[in-house]
C-alpha positions in Angstrom: 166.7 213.9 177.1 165.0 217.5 175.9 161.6 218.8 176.3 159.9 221.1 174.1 156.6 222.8 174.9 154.3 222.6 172.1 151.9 226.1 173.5 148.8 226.0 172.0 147.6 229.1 173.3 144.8 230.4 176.0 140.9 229.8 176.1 138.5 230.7 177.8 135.7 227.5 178.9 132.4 228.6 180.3 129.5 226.1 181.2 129.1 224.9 178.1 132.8 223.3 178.6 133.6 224.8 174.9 137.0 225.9 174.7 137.2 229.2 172.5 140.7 230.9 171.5 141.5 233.3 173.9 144.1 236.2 172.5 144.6 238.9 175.3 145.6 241.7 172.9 142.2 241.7 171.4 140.1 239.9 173.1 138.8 240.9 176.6 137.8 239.0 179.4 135.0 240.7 180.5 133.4 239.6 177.7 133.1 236.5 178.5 131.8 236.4 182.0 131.5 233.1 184.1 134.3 231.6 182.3 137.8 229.7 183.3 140.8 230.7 181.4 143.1 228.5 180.6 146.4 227.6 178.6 147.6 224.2 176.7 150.7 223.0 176.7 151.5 219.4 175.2 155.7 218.5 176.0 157.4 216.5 172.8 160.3 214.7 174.8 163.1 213.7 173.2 165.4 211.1 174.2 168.1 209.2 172.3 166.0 206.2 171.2 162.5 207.5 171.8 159.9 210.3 170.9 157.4 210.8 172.8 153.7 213.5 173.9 152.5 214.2 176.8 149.3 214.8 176.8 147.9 215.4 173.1 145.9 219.0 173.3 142.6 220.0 172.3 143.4 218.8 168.3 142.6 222.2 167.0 143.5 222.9 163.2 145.3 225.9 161.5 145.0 227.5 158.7 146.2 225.1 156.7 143.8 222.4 157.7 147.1 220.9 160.1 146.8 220.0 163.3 148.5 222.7 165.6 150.4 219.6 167.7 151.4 218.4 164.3 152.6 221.8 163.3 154.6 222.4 166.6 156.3 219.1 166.1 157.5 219.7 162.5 158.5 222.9 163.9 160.9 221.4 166.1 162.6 219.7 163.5 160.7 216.5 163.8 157.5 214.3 162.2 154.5 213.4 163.4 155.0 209.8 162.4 158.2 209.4 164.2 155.9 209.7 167.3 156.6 206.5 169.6 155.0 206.8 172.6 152.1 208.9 174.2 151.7 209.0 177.5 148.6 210.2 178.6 147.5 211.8 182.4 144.2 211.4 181.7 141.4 212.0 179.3 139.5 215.3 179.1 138.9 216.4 175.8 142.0 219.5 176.4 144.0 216.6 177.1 143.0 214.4 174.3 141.7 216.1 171.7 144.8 215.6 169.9 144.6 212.1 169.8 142.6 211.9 166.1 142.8 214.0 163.3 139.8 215.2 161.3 140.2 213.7 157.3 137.4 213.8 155.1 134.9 213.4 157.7 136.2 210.9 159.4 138.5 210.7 162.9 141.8 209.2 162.0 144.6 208.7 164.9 146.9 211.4 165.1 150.0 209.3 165.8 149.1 205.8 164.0 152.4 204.5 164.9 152.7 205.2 168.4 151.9 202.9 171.8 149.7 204.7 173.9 149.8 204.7 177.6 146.5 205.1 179.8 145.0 204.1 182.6 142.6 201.3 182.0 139.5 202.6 184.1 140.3 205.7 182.6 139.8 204.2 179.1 136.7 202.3 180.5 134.8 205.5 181.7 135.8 207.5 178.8 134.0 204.8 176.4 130.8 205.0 178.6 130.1 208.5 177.2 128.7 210.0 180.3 130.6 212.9 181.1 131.0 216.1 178.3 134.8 216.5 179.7 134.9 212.9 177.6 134.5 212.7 173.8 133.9 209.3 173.1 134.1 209.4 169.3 138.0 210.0 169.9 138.2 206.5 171.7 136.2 204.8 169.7 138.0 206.2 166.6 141.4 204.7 168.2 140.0 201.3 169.1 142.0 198.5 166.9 143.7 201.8 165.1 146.9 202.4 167.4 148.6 200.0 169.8 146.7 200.6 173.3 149.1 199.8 176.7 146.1 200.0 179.1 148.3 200.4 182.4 146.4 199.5 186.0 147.8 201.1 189.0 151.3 202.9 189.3 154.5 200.8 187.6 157.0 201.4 185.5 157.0 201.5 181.7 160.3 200.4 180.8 163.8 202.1 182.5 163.5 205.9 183.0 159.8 206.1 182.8 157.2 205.7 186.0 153.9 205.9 186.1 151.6 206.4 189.5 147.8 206.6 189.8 147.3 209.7 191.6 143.4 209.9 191.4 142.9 213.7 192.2 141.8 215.6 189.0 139.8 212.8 188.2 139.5 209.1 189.8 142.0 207.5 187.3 144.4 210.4 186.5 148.5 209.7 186.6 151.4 211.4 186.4 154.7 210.6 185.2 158.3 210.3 186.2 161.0 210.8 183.3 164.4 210.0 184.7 166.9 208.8 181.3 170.2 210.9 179.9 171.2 212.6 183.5 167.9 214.4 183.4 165.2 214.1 185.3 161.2 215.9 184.6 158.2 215.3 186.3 154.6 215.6 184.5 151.4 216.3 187.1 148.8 216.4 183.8 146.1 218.4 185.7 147.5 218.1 189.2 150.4 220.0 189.0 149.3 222.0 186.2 150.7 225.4 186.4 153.2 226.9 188.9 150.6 229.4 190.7 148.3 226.7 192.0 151.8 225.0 193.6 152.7 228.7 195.0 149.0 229.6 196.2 148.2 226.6 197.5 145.2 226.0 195.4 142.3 224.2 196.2 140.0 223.5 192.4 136.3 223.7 192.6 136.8 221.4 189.4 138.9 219.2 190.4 137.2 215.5 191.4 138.7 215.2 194.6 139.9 219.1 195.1 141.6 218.5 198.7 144.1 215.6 197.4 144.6 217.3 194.3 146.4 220.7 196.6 147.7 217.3 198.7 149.2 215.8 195.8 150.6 219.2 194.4 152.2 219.7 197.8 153.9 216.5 197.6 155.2 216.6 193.8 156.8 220.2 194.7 158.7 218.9 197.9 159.9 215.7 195.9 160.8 217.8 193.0 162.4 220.4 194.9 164.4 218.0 197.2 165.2 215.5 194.4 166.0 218.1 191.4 162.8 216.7 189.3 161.9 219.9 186.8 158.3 219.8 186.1 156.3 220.5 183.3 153.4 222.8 183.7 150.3 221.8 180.8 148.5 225.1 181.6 151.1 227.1 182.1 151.0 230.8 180.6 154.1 231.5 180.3 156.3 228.9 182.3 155.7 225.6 181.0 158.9 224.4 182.5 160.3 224.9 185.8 162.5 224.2 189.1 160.8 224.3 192.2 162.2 225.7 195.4 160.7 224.9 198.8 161.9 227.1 201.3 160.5 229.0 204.7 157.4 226.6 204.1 156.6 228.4 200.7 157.1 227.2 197.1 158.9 229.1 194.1 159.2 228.2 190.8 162.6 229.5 188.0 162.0 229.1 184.7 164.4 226.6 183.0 
């Protein structure tokens, strides 16, 4: 099994919860006062009968009129149809964005061919519309379009793949377990989403349920570290893949 980061670059979200490209050599952050900074990191996995996403991006364009995620995956040597499975942690627009494609006006699914895993109430809530961390035209775009798995609870997919409601981010957030080909990664989605929160101890202000959430990260780094699970970080900066250490009650995380 491989794993390929697929960086989309940094942003910077204010209240308005638009995210606009962030580039640090030019840009500054000053001037762009009360806003959160973040980076976007969908993971292609590879395995020997299987390709799969994690987690689909904002579905930003280049260029070219190409979706970036579509780009990255070409880059890799691969197609965006060949896309099997998507696995999603939950459904903010940074996470899902990348599910349709923009053509001629209209939203067409990004990876037509693909089953796509999410929790159920997750789906549910993100139809209602009632949150702007939820686009509803993307879900409504994919409705009878792709093969929907709506998953309830925590279970396994099929051998090598776990899923577990973990509720912190959001109410109906997962994470995944990917144990196939003698390797072994773990994806927190928003929960364990970069390696500083897991070293500082975070508690998010933005996080639903911000107490579980440093709970949960707590808990993924001491099974990872004990177990030898490397983890993938969505908003990473710069380590979007890593093996974490727990010792002398601290956390420390090595680049792969």
């Amino acid at each position: 099994m491989k794993v390929y980061p697929l960086n989309e670059g940094s942003y910077s979200v204010d209240a308005t919860k638009k995210f606009i490209p962030f580039n640090p050599e030019v840009d500054n952050f000053r001037d762009r006062p009360a806003s959160l900074f973040i980076h976007v990191n969908p993971f292609l996995v590879e395995t020997e009968d299987e390709l799969m996403i994690l987690d689909t991006g904002l579905g930003y364009k280049d260029t070219r009129d190409e979706l970036n995620i579509h780009q990255h995956i070409r880059n890799h040597g691969f197609d965006p149809e060949d896309i099997s499975l998507v696995l999603m942690s939950h459904l903010h627009y940074d996470h899902s964005g990348g599910l349709v494609a923009e053509r001629n006006g209209k939203l067409i699914p990004s990876f037509p061919s693909a089953r796509h895993i999410i929790q159920q109430k997750e789906w549910e809530f993100g139809l209602e519309g009632k949150s702007s961390s939820y686009h509803k035209e993307i879900f409504e775009a994919l409705q009878g379009q792709v093969k929907l798995e709506l998953v309830d609870g925590s279970g396994i997919l099929r051998q090598g793949i776990r899923y577990e409601l973990s509720g912190g981010h959001c109410p109906y957030h997962q994470v995944f377990w990917l144990d196939s080909e003698g390797s072994k990664f773990f994806f927190g989605g928003d929960e364990l989403p970069e390696p500083e929160q897991l070293i500082r101890k975070f508690i998010a202000k933005y996080d639903y349920d911000g107490r579980k959430s440093a709970q949960l990260r707590e808990e993924y780094g001491k099974i990872a570290a004990d177990e030898g699970w490397t983890c993938l970080f969505y908003h990473a900066k710069s380590m979007a893949v890593g093996n974490v250490i727990w010792n002398d009650d601290h956390f420390k995380v090595e680049s792969v």
